[in-house]
N, C-alpha and C positions, 0 to 999 in steps of 0.2 A: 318608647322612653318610659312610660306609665306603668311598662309591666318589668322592666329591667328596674327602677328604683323600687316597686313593691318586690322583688326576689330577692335583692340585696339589702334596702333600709328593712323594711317590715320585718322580714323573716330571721335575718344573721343579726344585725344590729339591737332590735329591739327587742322587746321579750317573750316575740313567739321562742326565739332561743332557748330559754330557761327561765321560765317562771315563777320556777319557787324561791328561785333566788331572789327576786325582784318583790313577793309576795312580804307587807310588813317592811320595807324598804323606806327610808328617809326622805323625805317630799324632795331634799334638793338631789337626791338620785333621780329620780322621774322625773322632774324639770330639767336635766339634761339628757334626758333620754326625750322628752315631747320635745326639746329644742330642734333633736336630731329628727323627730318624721315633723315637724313643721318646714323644717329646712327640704326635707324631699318634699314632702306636700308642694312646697312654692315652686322647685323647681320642677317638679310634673306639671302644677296648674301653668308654669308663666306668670305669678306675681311677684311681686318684690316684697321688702321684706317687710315694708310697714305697710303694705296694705291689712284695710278692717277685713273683717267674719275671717279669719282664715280659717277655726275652728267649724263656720259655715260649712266650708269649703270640703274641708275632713268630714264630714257626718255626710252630708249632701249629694258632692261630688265624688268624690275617692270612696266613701262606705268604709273611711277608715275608725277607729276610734282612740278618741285621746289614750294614751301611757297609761296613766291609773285603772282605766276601766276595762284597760283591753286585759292588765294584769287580775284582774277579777273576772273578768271573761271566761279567757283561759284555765285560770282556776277551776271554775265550774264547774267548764267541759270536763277535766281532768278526773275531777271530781265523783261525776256523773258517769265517766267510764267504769270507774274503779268500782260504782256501787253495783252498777251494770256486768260487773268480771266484762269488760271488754279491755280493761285499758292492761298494758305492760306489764310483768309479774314484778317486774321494778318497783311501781307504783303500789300494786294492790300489796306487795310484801311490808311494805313500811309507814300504808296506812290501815288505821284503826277504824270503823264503825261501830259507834254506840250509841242506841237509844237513851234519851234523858227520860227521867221515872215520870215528871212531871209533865211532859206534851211529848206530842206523836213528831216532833222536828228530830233531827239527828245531828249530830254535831262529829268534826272530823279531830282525828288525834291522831298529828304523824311519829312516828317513830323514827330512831334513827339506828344504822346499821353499822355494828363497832368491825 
């Protein structure tokens, strides 16, 4: 059961799907989207619906993480690939790397494809 709701919630439903979409997104977006893996969460654990910790439960038990930060997650990675040239020419075409003059950090600047 625990691995049929993570192939279909986790992956199609939430935002390993399309992240950039979701990236900069309206908190009441992501609160309907944490609604939806709280809701698989309970039904993989067996709790109901007001049971306390359920976010326990996600970090804990599942190794899931809340909406917002799995969208910064992801980002990351993404990110990470791109500086790497490992990730999709999709990616690496329409994102920009530049050093700021001022510190050794880098900062990303996506482009968009007319």
């Amino acid at each position: 059961m625990k691995t049929l709701v993570h192939a279909f919630i986790t992956s199609h439903v939430d935002v390993d799907y399309c992240n950039a979409v979701f990236a900069g997104s309206p908190k009441s977006t992501t609160d309907t989207l944490q609604r939806v893996l709280n809701a698989a969460a309970r039904l993989v654990t067996n709790t109901d619906k007001y049971d306390r910790d359920l976010s326990r439960l996600l970090h804990d038990q599942l190794h899931w993480l809340n909406v917002p930060e799995r969208i910064e997650y992801k980002l990351a990675a993404m990110i990470r690939r791109c500086l790497e040239d490992k990730a999709p020419t999709y990616n690496r075409a329409t994102t920009a790397f530049r050093s700021l003059p001022s510190a050794a950090d880098t900062y990303v600047q996506s482009t968009s494809i007319n």
